[in-house]
N, C-alpha and C positions, 0 to 999 in steps of 0.2 A: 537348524534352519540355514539355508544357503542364501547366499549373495540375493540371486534372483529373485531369492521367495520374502525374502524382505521390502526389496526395490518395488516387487509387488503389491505387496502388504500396504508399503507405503503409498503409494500411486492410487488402488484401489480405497484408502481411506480419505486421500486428497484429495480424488473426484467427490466423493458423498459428503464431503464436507465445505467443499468450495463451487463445484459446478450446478448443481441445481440451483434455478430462477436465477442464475449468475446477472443476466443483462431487463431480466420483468423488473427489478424493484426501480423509482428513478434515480436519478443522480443525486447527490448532494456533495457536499463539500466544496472539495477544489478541483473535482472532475473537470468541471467544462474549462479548464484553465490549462488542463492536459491535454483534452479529446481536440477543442476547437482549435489549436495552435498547428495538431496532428494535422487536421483536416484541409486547413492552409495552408501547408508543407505541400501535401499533395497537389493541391490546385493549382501554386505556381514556381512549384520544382525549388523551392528555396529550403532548403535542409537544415542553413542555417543560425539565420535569423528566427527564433519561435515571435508569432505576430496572434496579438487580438484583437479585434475590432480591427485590424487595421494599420492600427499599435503595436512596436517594438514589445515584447513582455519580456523583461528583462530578470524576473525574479527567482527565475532556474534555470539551469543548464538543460537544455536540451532530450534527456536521453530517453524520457518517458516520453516525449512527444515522439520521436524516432519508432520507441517500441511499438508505441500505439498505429501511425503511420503505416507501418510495418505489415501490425495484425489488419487494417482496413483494407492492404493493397492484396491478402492473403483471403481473406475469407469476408471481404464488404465491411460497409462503412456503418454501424449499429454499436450501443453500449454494449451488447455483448460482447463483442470482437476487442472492443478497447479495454474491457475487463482484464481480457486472458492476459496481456505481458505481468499483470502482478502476481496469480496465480502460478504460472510457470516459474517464474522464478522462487518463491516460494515450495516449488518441487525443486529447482534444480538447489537450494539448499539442502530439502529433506536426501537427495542421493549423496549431496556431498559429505553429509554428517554421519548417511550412515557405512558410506564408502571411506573418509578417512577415519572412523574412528571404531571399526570393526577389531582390527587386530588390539588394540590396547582395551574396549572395553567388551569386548563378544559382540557377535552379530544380533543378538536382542537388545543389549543395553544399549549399543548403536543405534537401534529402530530407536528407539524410547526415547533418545535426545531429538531425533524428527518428528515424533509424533509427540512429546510437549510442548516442541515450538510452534505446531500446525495446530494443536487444538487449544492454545491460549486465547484469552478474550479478546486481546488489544489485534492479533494477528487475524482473530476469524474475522474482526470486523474491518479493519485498514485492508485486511487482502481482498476480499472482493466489493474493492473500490477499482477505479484506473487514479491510482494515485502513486506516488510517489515513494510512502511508507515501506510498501511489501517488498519493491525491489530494491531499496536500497537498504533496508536491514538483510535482507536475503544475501545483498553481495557484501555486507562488513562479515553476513556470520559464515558464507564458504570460504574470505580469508583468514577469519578465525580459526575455523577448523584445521583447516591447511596447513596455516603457520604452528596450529599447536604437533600435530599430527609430525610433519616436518623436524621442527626444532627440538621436541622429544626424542626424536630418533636422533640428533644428531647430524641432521642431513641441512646444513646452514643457508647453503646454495640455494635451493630449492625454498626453503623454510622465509628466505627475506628477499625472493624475486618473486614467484606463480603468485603467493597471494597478493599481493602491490599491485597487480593487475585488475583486480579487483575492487581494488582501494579507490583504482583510476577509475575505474566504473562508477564507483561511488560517488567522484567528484565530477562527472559526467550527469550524475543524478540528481545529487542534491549540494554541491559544492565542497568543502574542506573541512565542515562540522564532526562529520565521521569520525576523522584521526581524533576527537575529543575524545572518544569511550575505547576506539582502538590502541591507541599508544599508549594509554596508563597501566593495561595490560600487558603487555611486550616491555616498556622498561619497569615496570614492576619486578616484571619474571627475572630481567636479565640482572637487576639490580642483586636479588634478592639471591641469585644463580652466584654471584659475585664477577660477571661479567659484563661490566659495563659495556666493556671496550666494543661488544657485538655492534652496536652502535655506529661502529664507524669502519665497521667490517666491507668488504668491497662488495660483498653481496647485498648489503642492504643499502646503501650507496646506490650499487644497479638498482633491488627494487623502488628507490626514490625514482631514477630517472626514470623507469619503466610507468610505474604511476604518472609522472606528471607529462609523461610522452602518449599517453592513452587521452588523457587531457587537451594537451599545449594543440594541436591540431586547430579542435572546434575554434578553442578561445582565441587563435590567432585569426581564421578568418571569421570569425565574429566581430572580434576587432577590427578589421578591415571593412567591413561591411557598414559597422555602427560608426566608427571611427570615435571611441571614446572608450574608454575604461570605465568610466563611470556609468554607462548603463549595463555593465556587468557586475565587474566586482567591486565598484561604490554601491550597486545597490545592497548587494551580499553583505557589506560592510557595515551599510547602516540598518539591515534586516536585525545584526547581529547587535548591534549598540542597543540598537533600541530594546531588543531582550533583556538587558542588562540596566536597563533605564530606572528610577526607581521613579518617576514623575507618573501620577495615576495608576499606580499600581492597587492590583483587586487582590486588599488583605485578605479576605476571605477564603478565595482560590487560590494564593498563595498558601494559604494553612491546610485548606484540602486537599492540594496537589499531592502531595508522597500517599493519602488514601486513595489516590485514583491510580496514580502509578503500582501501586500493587494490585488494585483490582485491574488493569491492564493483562496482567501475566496470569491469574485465574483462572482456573483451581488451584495450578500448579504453585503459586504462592505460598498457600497453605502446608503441602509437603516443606517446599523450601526453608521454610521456615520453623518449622518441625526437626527437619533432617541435619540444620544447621545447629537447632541446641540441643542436638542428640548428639555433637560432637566435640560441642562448649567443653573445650579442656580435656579432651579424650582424644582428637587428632593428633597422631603420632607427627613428630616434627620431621617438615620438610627433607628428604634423603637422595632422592634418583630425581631426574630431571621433569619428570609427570608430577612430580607432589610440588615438585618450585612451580610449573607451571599453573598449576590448579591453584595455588598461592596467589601468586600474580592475578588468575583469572576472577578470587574472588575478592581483591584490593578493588581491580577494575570494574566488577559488578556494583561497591561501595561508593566508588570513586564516581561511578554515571550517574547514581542513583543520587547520590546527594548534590551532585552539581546542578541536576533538572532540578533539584528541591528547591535550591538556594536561588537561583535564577527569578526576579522578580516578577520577567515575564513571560514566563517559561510555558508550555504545556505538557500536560501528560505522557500524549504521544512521543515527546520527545527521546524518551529515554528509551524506547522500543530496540534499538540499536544496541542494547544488552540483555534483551533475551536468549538469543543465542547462545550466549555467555553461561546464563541462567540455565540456560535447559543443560547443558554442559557439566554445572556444577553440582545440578541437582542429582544427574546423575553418575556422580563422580562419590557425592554427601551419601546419598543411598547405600551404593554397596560395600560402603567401609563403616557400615551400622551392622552391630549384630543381631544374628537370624532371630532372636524373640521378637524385639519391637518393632524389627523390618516384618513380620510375619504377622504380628498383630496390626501395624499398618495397614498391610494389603489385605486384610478380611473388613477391618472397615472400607477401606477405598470402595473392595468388591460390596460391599452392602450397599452403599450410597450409591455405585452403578445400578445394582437390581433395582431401590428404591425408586431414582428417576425414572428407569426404563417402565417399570409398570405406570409411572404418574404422567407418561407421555401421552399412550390410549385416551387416558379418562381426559385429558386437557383435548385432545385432538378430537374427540367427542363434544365435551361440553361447548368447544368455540362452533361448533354448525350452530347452534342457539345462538350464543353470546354476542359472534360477533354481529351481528344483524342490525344490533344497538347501534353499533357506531358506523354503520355505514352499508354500504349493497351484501348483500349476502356470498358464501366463496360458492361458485359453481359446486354442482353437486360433486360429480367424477374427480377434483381437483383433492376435495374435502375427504371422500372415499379412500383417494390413494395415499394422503397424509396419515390416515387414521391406520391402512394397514402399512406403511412404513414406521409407524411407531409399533406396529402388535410385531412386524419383524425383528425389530430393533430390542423387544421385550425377551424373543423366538433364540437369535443369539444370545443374549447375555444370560439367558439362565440355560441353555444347549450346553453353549462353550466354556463351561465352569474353566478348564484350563487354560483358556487363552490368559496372556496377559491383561490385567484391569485396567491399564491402560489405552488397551486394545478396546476394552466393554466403553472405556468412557469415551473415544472417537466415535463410535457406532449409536450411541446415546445422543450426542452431540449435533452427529448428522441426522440422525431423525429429529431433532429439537429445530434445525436451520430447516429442513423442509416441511417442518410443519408450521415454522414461523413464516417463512414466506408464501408458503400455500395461501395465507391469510390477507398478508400484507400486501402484495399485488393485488387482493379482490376490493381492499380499503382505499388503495392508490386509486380507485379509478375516479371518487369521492374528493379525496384528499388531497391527491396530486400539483404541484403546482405548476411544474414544467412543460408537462406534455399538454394541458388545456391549451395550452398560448399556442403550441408547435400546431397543433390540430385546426385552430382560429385561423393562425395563415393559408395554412394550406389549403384550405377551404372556399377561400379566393383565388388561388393560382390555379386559373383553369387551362393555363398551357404548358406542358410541362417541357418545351422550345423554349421558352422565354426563361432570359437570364434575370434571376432578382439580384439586385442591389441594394448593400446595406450602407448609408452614409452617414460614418461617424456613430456606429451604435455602439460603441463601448462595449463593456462587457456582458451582451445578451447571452445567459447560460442555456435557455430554452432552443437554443439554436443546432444543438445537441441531436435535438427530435428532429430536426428541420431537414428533411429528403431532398426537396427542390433544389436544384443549383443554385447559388449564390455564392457572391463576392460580399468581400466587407472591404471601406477603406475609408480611411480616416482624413484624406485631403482632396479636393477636388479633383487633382492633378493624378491621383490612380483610379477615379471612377472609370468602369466601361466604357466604353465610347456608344454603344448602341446595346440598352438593357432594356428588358422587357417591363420589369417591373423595379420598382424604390420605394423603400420603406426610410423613411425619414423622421426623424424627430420633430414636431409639430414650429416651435419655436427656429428650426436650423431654415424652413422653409422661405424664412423672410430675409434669409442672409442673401447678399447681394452675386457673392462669388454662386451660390443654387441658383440662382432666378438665370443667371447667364447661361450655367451649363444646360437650364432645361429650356433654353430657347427655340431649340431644333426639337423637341419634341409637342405633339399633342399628349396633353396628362389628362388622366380621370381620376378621379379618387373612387378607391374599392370600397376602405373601411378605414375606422380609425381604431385605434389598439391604446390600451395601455398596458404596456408590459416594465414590468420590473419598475416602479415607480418612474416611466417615462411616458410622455404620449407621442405615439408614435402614428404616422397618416401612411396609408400602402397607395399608392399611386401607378396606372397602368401606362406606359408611354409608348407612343409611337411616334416615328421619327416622319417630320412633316415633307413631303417631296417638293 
């Protein structure tokens, strides 16, 4: 297989696995915390201060609002479009792993490290979020690769600058947590290499400054902006204390955590864990500089994995930032196992692909019944085309008995996501809790001239759905000056500094709302002559 036909392979299994219903299912999590900061960027050219409600948000750097920003100024302002920066980055890992690590492990086993990182559990779910997750493990593991890829060869220069740039990215993402799972690797390696001294080599020196020069930009005019450190990295700082707090800590969840952290990384656990006591005292000791680094690489996958464990208030997700590592090692563990077990491996693997692939039909069958129970029934045509992407998905894995199984379980996978969300969107319309609210407004705004105004509404994540134009702001003194409509907090109405601003207008009341355990009054205003 050639370069292309991989990059291919790749591409084509990352669209079937990440693009379908990308932007149908709704939000959750920490989306609207992303989308809406994005959205305010736009509106009044400030790139640098991320704002909610109105509000400084000071809990992340920047880079995922940018992205997102980005994708609405490119192709409109919809979840879909703020999906795409996690997914792309998510490819632009998968080329990078199988572009630097082609010559040391073959152009397949290269694939196979992109396609166990793109069809793990923890990654199919965090990546088609607009969250923060996908792209910022995306950019620790292309300078993972890089740096391994580099520093095995010898090439130092290159090996402790190009990836640090990505480091920067990282702390442009999600602040300076990264280097926790990154540098246990790198001085692992270098330790264990007997070169410390790399450490203080002029090249990695450069990549230090080059890192915190991709950084020090935002933070300095954000500093200037905010004019305090403390609604930066004091808050970073007490994000991070409080992790480590042991005051109400959930015994519980601390003892499940390392069970959910493996099922994160799922299916591919299972090998790993397989492949690892297939070499329990049979791996030959460390020699060339690939076996030090694989060393290093898998202190460091120990080193993250127990540090999220021990963390009192830790979560799962958190240790994501070592999959890359993972998918690495896994296939590093694989082809230094001899051909019987590796061979009896991959006939079970291949069974357990066939088995799914046939039990996908019968499931994508039985839910046109099922799901009816708990909710509106899925369009007919929607249900039709689920059921023949699973009989496809059956069509290849027993066709292409040669592809790799690896190959069969992406193609299993993606018919499993499109037939879960073929479903889920028809239950969303029921269940939803976001878009009802978004729909309730807008249902009132019958001119779509008029500017709504949001005063002091905090964090409304429904706002997401929200088409109409609107401001948000949190002190009197950034309200419009002449807004078509206010949506108000019921209680903020009796405040003295409101009652003055809305002197010059004639107000109606549309409706009242309660949304997100507030009540809220939508009022139409015109300005009295």
């Amino acid at each position: 297989m050639r370069l292309w036909h991989a990059l291919a392979l790749v591409t084509v299994l990352w669209f079937a696995m990440y693009v379908p219903y990308l932007g149908s299912h709704e939000i959750r999590g920490e989306e609207p915390r992303r989308i809406l900061p994005a959205r305010t960027m736009l509106q009044n050219g400030d790139f640098v201060v991320p704002r909610v409600g109105g509000e400084i948000y000071s809990r992340k750097p920047p880079l995922i609002n940018w992205s997102i920003a980005a994708a609405f100024a490119v192709t409109g302002d919809n979840v879909w479009s703020a999906r795409w920066p996690s997914i792309l980055w998510l490819l632009a890992f998968a080329f990078a792993a199988v572009i630097a690590l082609k010559d040391r492990f073959g152009i397949w086993r290269a694939t196979t490290v992109a396609l166990f990182f793109l069809s793990c559990f923890g990654v199919l779910d965090k990546g088609r979020m607009a969250e923060i997750e996908a792209m910022y493990v995306a950019q620790i593991g292309i300078a993972f690769v890089l740096w391994l890829r580099w520093w095995t060869d010898g090439r130092r220069w290159l090996a402790y600058t190009i990836p640090w740039l990505f480091l920067g990215l990282g702390l442009l993402a999600k602040g300076p947590v990264h280097l926790l799972f990154f540098y246990p690797v790198v001085i692992a390696t270098v330790w264990k290499a007997g070169r410390l001294r790399e450490l203080f080599h002029p090249a990695h020196l450069l990549g230090i400054v080059l890192m915190v020069g991709v950084f020090a930009p935002w933070a300095y005019l954000n500093y200037q902006q905010v004019g305090s450190a403390e609604e930066t990295s004091g808050v970073w700082i007490q994000q991070f204390a409080a992790r480590l707090g042991l005051h109400n800590v959930d015994i519980g969840g601390w003892l499940i955590r390392p069970v959910e952290m493996a099922k994160d990384f799922l299916p591919w656990t299972i090998p790993l864990i397989w492949a690892w006591l297939q070499l329990r005292g049979n791996s030959p000791r460390p020699t060339d500089d690939w076996d030090i680094a694989m060393w290093g690489s898998r202190f460091g996958l120990i080193f993250g994995f127990v540090m999220i464990s021990l963390a009192p208030k830790g979560e799962a997700r958190y240790v994501m930032p070592v999959f890359p590592v993972a998918a690495v090692i896994l296939v590093d563990l694989l082809r230094r196992i001899e051909d019987a077990p590796r061979l009896q491996f991959d006939r079970w693997w291949r069974k357990s692909n066939a088995a799914l692939a046939i039990a996908l039909p019968v499931v994508a069958v039985a839910a046109i019944w099922i799901v009816p129970f708990f909710g509106p029934s899925t369009p007919l045509v929607p249900a039709l085309g689920a059921i023949g992407i699973c009989l496809l998905s059956v069509f290849l894995v027993k066709r292409f008995t040669m592809w790799p199984p690896l190959v069969h379980t992406c193609i299993v996978f993606a018919a499993a996501i499109f037939l879960a969300f073929t479903h889920v969107v028809s239950l969303e319309r029921e269940h939803a809790f976001h878009r009802p609210h978004a729909t309730e407004l807008l249902g009132h705004l019958d001119d779509p001239n008029r500017l709504l105004a949001f005063y002091d509404p905090e964090n409304l994540r429904f706002l997401v759905y929200v088409s109409h134009p609107y401001v948000e702001a949190a002190r009197i003194s950034e309200m419009p000056e002449n807004p078509g409509y206010l949506a108000i907090k019921k209680e903020d109405l009796k405040l003295k500094k409101v009652e003055k601003y809305l002197r010059p207008f004639r107000t109606r009341e549309l409706a009242d709302f309660h949304w997100e355990k507030k009540d809220f009054v939508l009022l139409k205003l015109d300005r009295l002559e």
